[in-house]
C-alpha positions in Angstrom: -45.8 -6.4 2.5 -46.2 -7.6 -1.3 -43.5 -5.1 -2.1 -41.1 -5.6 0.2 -40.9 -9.5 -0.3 -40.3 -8.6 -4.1 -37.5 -6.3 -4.0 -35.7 -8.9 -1.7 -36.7 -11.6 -4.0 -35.0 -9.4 -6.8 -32.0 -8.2 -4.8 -31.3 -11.5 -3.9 -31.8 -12.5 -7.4 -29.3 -9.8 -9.0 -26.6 -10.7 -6.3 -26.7 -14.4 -7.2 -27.1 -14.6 -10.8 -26.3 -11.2 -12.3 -23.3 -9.8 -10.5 -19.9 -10.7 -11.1 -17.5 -11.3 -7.7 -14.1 -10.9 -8.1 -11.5 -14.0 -7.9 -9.2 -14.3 -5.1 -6.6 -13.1 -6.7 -8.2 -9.9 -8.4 -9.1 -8.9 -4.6 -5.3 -9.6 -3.9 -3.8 -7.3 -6.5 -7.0 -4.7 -5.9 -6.0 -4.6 -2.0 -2.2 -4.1 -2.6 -3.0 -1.3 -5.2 -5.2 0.8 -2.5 -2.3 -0.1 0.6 0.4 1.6 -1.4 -1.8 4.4 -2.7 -2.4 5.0 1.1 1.0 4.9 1.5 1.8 7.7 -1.2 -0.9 9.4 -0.1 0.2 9.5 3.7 3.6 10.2 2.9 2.6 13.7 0.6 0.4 14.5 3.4 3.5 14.5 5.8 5.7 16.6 3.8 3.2 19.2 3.1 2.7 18.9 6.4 6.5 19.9 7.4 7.0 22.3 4.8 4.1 24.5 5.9 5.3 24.0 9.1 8.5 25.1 8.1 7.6 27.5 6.4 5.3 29.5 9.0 8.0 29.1 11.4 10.2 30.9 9.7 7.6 33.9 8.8 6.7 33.9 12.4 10.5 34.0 12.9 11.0 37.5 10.9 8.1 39.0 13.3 9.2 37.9 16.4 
């Protein structure tokens, strides 16, 4: 039980006193960069998406 009461003691330690938290505005900026990656990524995602769509259609197309 020793143990376990020491490595809370020291994780709650290292959250308080060693670890640094972002400001507001450093969590502002950070979540704006991640919503328009998203975004990017999404929109690359869809037109893959629709040109290999496209494109097997139109093989299929030759076939049948």
């Amino acid at each position: 039980m020793s143990k376990v009461k020491t490595y809370f003691k020291s994780t709650y330690d290292e959250l308080v006193h060693k670890v640094t938290w972002p400001t507001w505005s450093e969590l502002q900026t950070s979540a704006i960069v991640v919503m328009v990656a998203s975004v990017i990524i999404a929109l690359l995602v869809y037109a893959m998406d629709v040109s290999f769509r496209n494109i097997l259609e139109f093989l299929y197309g030759l076939f049948y």
